[in-house]
MOPAC internal coordinates of N, CA, C and O (Angstrom, degrees):
PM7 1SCF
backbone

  N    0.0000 0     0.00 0     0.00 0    0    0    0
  C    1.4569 1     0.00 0     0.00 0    1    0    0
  C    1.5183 1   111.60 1     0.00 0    2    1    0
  O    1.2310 1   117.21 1   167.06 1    3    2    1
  N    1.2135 1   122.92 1   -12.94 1    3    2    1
  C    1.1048 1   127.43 1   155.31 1    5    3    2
  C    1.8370 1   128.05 1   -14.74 1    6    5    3
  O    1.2310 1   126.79 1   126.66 1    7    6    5
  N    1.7667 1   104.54 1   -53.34 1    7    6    5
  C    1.0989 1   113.74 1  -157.26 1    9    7    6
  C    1.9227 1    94.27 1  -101.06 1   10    9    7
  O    1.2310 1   116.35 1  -122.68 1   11   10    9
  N    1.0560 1   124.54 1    57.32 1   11   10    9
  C    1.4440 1   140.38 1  -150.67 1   13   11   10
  C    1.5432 1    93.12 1  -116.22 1   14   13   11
  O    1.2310 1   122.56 1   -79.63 1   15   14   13
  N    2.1547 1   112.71 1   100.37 1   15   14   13
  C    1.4504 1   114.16 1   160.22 1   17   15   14
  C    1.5026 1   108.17 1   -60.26 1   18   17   15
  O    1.2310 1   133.16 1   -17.39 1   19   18   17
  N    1.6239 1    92.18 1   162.61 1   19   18   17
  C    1.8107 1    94.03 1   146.45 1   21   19   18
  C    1.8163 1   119.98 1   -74.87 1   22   21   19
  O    1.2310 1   133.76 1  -178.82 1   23   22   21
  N    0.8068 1    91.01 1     1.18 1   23   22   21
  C    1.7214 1    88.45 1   175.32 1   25   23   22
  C    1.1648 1    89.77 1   -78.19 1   26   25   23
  O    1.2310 1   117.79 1   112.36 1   27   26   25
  N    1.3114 1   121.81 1   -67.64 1   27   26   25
  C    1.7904 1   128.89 1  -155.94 1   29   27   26
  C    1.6527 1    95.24 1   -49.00 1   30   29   27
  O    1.2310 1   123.01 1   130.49 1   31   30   29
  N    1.2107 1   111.84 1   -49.51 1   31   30   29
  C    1.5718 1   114.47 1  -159.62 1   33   31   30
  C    1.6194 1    94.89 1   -70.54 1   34   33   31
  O    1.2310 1   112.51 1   151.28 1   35   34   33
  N    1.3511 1   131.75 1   -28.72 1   35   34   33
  C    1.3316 1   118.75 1   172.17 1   37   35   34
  C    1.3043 1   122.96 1   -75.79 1   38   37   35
  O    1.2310 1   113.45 1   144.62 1   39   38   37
  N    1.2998 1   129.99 1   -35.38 1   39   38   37
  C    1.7026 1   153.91 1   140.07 1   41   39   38
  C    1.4898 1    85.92 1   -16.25 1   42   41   39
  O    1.2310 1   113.36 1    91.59 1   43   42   41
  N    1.2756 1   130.17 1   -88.41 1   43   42   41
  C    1.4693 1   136.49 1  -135.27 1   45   43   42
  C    1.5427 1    95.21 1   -86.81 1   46   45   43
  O    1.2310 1   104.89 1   157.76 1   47   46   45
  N    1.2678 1   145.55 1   -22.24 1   47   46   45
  C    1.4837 1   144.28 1   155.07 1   49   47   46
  C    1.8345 1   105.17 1   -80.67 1   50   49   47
  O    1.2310 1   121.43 1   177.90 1   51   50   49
  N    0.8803 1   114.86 1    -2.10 1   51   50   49
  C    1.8963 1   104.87 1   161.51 1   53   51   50
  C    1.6661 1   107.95 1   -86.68 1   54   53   51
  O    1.2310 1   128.64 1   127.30 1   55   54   53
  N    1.7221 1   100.96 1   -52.70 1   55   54   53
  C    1.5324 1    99.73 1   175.24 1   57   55   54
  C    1.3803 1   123.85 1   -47.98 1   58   57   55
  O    1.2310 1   122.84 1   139.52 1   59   58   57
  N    1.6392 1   112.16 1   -40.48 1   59   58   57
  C    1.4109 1   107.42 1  -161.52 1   61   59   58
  C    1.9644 1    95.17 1   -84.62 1   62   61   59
  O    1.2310 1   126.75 1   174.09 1   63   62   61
  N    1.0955 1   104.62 1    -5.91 1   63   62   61
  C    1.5144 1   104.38 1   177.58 1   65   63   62
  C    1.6202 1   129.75 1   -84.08 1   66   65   63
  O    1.2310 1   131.94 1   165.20 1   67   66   65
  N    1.8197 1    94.55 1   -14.80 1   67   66   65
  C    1.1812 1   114.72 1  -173.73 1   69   67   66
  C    1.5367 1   100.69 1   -92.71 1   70   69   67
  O    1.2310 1   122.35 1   141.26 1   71   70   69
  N    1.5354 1   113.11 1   -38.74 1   71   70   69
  C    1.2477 1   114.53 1   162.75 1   73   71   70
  C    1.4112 1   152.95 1   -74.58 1   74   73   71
  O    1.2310 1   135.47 1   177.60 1   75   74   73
  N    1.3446 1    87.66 1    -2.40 1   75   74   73
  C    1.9085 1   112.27 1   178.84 1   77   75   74
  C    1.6527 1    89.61 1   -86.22 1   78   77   75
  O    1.2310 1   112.43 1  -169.81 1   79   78   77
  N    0.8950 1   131.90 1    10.19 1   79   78   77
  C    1.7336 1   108.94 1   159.39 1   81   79   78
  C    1.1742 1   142.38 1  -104.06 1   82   81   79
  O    1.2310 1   115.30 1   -73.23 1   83   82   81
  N    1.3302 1   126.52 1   106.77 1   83   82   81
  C    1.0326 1   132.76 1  -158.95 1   85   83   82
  C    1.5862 1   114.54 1   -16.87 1   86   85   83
  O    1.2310 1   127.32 1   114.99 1   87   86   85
  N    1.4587 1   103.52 1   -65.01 1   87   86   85
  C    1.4931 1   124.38 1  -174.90 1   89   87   86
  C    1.5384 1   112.16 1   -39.36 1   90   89   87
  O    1.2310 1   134.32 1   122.76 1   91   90   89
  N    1.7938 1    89.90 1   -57.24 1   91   90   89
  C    1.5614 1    92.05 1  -160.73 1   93   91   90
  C    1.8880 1   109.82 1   -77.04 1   94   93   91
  O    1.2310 1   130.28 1   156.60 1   95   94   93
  N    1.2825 1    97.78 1   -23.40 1   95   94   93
  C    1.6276 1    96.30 1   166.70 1   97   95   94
  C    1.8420 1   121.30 1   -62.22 1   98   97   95
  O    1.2310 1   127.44 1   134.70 1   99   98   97
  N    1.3685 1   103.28 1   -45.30 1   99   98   97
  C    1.9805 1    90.64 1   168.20 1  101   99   98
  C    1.3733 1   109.36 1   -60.47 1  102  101   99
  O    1.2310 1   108.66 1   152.45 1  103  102  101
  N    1.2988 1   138.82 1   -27.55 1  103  102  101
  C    1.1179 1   144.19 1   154.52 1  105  103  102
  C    1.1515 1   124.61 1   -16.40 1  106  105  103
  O    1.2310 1   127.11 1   103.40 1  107  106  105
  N    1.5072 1   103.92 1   -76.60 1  107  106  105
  C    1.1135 1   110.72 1   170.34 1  109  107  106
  C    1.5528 1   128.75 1   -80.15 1  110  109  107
  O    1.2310 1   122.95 1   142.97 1  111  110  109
  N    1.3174 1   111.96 1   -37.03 1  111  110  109
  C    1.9061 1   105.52 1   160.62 1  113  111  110
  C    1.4065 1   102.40 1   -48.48 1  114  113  111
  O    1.2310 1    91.93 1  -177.24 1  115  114  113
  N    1.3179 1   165.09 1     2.76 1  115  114  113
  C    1.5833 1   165.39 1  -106.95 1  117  115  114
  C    1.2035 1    88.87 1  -147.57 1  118  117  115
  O    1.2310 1   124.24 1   122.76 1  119  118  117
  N    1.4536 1   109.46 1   -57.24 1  119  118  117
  C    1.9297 1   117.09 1  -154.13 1  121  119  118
  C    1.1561 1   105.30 1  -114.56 1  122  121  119
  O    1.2310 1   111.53 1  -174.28 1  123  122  121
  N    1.2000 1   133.56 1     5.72 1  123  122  121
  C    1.6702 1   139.79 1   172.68 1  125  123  122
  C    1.5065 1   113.41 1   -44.66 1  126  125  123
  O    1.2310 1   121.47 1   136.55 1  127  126  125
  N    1.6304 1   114.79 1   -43.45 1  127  126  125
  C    1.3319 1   131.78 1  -154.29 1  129  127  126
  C    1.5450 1    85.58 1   -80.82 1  130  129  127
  O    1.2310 1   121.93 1   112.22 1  131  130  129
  N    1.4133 1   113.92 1   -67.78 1  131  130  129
  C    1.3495 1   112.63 1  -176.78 1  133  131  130
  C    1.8884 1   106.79 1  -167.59 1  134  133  131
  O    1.2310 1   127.63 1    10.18 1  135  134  133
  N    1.5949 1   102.92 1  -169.82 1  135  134  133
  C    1.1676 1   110.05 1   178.21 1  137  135  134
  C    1.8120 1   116.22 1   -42.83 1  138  137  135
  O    1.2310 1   122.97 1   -18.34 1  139  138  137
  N    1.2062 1   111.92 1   161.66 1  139  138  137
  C    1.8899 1   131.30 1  -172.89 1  141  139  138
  C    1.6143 1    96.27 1   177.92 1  142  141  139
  O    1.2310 1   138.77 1   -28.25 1  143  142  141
  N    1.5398 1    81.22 1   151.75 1  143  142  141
  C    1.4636 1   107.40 1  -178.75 1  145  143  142
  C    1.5751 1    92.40 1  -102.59 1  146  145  143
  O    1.2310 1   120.33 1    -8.03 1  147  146  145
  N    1.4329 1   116.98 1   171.97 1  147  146  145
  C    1.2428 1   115.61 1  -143.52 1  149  147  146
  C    2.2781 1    77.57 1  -104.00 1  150  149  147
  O    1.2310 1   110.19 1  -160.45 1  151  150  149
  N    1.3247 1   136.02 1    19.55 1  151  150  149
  C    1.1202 1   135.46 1   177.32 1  153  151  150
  C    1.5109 1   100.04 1  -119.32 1  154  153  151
  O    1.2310 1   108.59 1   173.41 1  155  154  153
  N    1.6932 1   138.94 1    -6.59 1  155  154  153
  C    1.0850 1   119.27 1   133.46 1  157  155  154
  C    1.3077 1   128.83 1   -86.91 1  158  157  155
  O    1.2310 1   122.56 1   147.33 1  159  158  157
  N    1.3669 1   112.69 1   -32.67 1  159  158  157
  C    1.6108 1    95.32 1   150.13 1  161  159  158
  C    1.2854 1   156.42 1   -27.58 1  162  161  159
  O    1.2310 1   130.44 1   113.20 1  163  162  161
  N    1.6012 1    97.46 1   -66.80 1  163  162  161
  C    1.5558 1    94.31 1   147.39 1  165  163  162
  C    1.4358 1   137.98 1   -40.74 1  166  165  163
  O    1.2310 1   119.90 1   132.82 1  167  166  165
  N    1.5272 1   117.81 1   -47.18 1  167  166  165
  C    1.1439 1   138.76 1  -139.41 1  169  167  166
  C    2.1292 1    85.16 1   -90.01 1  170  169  167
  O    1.2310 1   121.64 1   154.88 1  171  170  169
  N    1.4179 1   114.47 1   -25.12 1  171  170  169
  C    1.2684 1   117.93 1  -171.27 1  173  171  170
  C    1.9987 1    98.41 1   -93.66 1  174  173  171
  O    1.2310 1   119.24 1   113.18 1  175  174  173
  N    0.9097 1   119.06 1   -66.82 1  175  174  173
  C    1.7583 1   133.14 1   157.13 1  177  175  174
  C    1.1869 1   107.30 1   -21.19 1  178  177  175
  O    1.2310 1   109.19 1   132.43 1  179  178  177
  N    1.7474 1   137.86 1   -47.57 1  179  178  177
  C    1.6086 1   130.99 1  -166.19 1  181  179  178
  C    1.2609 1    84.36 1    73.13 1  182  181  179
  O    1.2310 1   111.27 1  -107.46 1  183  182  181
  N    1.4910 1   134.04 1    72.54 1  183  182  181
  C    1.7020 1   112.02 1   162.86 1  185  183  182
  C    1.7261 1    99.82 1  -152.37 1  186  185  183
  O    1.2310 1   120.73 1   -25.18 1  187  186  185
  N    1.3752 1   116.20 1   154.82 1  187  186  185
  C    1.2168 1   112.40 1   170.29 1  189  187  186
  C    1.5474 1   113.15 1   -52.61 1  190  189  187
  O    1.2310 1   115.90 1   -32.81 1  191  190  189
  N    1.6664 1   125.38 1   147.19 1  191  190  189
  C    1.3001 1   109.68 1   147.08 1  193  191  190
  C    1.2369 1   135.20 1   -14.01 1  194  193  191
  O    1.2310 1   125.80 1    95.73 1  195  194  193
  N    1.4554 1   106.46 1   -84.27 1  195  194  193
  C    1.2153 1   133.77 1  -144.40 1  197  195  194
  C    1.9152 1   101.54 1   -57.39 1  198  197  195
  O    1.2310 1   131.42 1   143.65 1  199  198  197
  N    1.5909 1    95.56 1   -36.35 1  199  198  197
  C    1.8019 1   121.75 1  -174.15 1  201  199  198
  C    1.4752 1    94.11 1   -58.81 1  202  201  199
  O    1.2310 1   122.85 1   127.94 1  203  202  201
  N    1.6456 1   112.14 1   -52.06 1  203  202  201
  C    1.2154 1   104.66 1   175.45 1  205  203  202
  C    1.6885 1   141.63 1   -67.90 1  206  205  203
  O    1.2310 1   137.61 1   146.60 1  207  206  205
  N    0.8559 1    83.49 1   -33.40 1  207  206  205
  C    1.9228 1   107.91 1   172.96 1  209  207  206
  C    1.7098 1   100.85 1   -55.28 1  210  209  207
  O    1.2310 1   119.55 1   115.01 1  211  210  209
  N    1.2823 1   118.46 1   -64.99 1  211  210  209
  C    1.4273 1   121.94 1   170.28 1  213  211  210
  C    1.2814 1   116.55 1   -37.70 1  214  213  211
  O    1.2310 1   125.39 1   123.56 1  215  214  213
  N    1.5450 1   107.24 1   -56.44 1  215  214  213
  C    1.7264 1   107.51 1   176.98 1  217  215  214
  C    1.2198 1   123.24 1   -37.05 1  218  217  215
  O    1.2310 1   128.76 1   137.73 1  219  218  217
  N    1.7372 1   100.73 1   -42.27 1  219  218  217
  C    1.8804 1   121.67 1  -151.53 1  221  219  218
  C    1.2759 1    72.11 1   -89.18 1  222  221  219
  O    1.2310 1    87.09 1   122.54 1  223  222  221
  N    1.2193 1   169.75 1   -57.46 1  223  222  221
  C    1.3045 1   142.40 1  -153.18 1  225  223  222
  C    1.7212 1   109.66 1   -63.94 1  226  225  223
  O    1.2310 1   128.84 1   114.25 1  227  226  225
  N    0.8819 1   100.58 1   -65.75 1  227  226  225
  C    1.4586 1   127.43 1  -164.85 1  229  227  226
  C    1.6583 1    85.81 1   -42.73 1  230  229  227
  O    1.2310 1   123.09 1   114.98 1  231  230  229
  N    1.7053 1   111.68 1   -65.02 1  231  230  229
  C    1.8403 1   113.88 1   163.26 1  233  231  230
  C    1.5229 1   116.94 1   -17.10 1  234  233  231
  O    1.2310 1   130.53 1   114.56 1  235  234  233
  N    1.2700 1    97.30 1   -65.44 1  235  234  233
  C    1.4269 1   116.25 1  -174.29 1  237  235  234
  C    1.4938 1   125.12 1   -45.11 1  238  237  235
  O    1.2310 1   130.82 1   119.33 1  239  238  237
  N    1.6139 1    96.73 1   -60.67 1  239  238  237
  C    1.5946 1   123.95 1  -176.01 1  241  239  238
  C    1.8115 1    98.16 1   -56.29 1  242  241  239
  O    1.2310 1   127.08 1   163.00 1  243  242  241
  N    1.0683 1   103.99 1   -17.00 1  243  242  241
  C    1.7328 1    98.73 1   169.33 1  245  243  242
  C    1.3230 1   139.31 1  -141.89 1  246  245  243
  O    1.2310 1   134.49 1  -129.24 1  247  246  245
  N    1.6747 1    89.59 1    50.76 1  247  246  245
  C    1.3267 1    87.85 1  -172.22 1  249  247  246
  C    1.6537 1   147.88 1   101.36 1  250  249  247
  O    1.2310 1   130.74 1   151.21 1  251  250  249
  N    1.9109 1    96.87 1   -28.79 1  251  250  249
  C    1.7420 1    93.93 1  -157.07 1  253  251  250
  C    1.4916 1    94.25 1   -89.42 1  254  253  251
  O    1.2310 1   123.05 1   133.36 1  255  254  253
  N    1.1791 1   111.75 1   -46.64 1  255  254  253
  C    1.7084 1   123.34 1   171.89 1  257  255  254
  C    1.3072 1   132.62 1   -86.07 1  258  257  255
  O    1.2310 1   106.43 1   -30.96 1  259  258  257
  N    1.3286 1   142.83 1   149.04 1  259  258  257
  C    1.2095 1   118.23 1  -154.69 1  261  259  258
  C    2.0279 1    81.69 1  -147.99 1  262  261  259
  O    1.2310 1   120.99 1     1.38 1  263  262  261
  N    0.9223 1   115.72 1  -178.62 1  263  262  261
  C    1.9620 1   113.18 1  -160.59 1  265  263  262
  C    1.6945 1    96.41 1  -152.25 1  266  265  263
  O    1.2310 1   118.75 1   -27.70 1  267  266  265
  N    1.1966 1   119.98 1   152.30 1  267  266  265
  C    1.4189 1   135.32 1   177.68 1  269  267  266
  C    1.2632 1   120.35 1  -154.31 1  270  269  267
  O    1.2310 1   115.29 1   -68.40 1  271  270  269
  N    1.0244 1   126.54 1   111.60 1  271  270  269
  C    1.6370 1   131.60 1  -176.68 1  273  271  270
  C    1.5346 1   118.36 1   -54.40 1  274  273  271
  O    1.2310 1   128.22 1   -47.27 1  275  274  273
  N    1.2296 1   101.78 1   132.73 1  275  274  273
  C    1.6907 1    96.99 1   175.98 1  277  275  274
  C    1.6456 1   102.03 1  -141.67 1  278  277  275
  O    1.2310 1   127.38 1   -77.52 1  279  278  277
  N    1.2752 1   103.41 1   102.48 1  279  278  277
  C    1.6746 1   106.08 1  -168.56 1  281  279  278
  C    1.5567 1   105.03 1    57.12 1  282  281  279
  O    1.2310 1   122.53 1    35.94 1  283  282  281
  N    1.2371 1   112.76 1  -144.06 1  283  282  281
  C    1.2582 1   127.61 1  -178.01 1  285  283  282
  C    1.7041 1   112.46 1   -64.37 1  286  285  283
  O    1.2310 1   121.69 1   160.56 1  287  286  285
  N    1.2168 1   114.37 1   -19.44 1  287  286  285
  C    1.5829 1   127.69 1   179.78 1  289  287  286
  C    1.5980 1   114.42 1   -65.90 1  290  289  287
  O    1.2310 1   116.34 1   -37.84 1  291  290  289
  N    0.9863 1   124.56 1   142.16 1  291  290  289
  C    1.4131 1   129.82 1   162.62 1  293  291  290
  C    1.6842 1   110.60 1   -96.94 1  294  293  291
  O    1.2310 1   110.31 1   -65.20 1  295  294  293
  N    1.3829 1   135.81 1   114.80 1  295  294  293
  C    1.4661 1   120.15 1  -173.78 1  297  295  294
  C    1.7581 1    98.51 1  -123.45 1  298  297  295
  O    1.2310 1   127.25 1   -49.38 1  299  298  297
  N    1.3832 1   103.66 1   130.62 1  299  298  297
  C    1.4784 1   137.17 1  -178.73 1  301  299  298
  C    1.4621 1   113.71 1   -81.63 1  302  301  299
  O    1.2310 1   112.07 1   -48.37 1  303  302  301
  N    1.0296 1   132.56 1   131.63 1  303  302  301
  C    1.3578 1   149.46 1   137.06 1  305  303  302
  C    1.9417 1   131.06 1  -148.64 1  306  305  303
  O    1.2310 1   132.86 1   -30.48 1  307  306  305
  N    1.2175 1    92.76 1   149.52 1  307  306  305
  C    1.5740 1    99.93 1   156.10 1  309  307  306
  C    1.8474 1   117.86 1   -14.51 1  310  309  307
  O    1.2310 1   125.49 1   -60.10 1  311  310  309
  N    1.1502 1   107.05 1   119.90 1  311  310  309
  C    1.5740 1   124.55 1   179.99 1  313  311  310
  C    1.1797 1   126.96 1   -73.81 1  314  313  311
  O    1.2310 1   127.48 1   158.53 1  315  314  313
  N    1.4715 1   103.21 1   -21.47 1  315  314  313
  C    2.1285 1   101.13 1   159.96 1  317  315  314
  C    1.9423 1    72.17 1   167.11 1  318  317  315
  O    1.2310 1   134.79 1    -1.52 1  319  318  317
  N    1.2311 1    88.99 1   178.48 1  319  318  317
  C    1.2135 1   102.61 1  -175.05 1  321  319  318
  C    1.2799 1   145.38 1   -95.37 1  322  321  319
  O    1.2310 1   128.15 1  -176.48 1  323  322  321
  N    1.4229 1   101.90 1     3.52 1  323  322  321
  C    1.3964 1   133.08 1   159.62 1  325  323  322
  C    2.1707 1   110.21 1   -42.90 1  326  325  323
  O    1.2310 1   132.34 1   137.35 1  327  326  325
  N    1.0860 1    93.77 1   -42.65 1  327  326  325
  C    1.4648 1   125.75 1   163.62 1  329  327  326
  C    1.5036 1   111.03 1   -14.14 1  330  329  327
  O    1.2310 1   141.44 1    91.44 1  331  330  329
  N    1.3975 1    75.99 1   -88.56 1  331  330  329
  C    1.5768 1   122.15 1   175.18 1  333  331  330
  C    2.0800 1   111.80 1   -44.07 1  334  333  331
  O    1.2310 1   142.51 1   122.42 1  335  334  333
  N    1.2235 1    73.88 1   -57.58 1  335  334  333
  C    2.1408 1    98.19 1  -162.11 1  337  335  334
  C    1.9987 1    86.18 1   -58.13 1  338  337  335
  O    1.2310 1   124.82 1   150.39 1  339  338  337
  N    1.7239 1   108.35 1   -29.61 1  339  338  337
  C    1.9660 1    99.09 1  -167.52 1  341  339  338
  C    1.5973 1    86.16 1   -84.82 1  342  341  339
  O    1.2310 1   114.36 1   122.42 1  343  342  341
  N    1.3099 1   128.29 1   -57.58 1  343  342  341
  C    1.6949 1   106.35 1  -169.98 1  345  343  342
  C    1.6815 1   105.63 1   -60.18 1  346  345  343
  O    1.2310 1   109.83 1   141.58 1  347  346  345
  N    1.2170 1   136.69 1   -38.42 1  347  346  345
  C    1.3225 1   116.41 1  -155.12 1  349  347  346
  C    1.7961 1   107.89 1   -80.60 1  350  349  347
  O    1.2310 1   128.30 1   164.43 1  351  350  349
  N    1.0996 1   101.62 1   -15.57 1  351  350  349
  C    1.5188 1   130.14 1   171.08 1  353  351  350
  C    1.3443 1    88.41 1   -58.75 1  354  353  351
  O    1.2310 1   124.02 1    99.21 1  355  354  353
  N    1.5880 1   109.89 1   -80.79 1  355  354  353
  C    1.3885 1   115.36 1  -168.25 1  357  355  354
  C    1.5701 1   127.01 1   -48.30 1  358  357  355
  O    1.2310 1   124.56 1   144.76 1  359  358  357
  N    1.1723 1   108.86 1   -35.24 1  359  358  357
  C    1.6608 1   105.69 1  -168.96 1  361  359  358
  C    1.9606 1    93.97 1   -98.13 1  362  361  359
  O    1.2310 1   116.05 1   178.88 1  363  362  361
  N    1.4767 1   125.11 1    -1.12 1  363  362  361
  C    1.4845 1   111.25 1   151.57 1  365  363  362
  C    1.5729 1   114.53 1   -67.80 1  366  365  363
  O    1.2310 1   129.35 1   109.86 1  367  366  365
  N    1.1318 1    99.58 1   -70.14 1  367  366  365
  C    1.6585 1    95.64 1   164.37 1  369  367  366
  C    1.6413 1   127.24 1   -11.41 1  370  369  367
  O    1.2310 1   119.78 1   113.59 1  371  370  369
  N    1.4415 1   118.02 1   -66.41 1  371  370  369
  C    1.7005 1   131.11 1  -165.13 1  373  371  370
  C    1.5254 1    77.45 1   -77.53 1  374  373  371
  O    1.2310 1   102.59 1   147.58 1  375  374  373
  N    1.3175 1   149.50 1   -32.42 1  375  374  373
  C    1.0748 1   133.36 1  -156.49 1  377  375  374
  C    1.6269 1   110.30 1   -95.67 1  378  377  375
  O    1.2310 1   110.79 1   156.52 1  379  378  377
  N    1.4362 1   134.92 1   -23.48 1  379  378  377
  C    0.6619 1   124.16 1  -158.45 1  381  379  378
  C    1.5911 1   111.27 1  -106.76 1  382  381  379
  O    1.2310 1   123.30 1   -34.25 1  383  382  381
  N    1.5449 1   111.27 1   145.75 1  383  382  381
  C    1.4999 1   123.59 1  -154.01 1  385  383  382
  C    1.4596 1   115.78 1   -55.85 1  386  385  383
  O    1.2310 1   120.10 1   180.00 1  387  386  385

């Protein structure tokens, strides 16, 4: 980490900014397992669509979620697993004594 731009360091404070939200984090624990349309999402979240759809962009626009067409469907998941490796990282951390 040594060789660490300020770009990178702004990159890596957008992610963790995108991820400090409540919302958009059940979000993403939601689609971890695998693909969802953004009407089980909701339907798993307690949230309007539409609330959600916004989220998944905003997801999108950086990276955490990534989308694939299926017919008329749009289907959501996790963007590689790097994702994954910062929350599970993260919730050892809060967890540990």
């Amino acid at each position: 980490m040594d060789n660490v731009s300020v770009q990178d360091i702004d990159r890596v404070s957008q992610i963790f900014k995108v991820l400090s939200d409540v919302t958009r984090l059940k979000i993403v624990l939601a689609v971890k397992a695998g693909e969802k349309n953004v009407t089980t999402i909701a339907n798993e979240v307690g949230m309007e669509q539409s609330a959600v759809s916004h989220q998944l962009r905003l997801l999108r626009d950086n990276r955490v979620v990534k989308t694939r067409r299926q017919g008329k469907a749009i289907l959501y998941t996790v963007d590689d697993a790097h994702v994954l490796d910062i929350l599970e990282q993260t919730f050892k951390h809060i967890q540990h004594h």
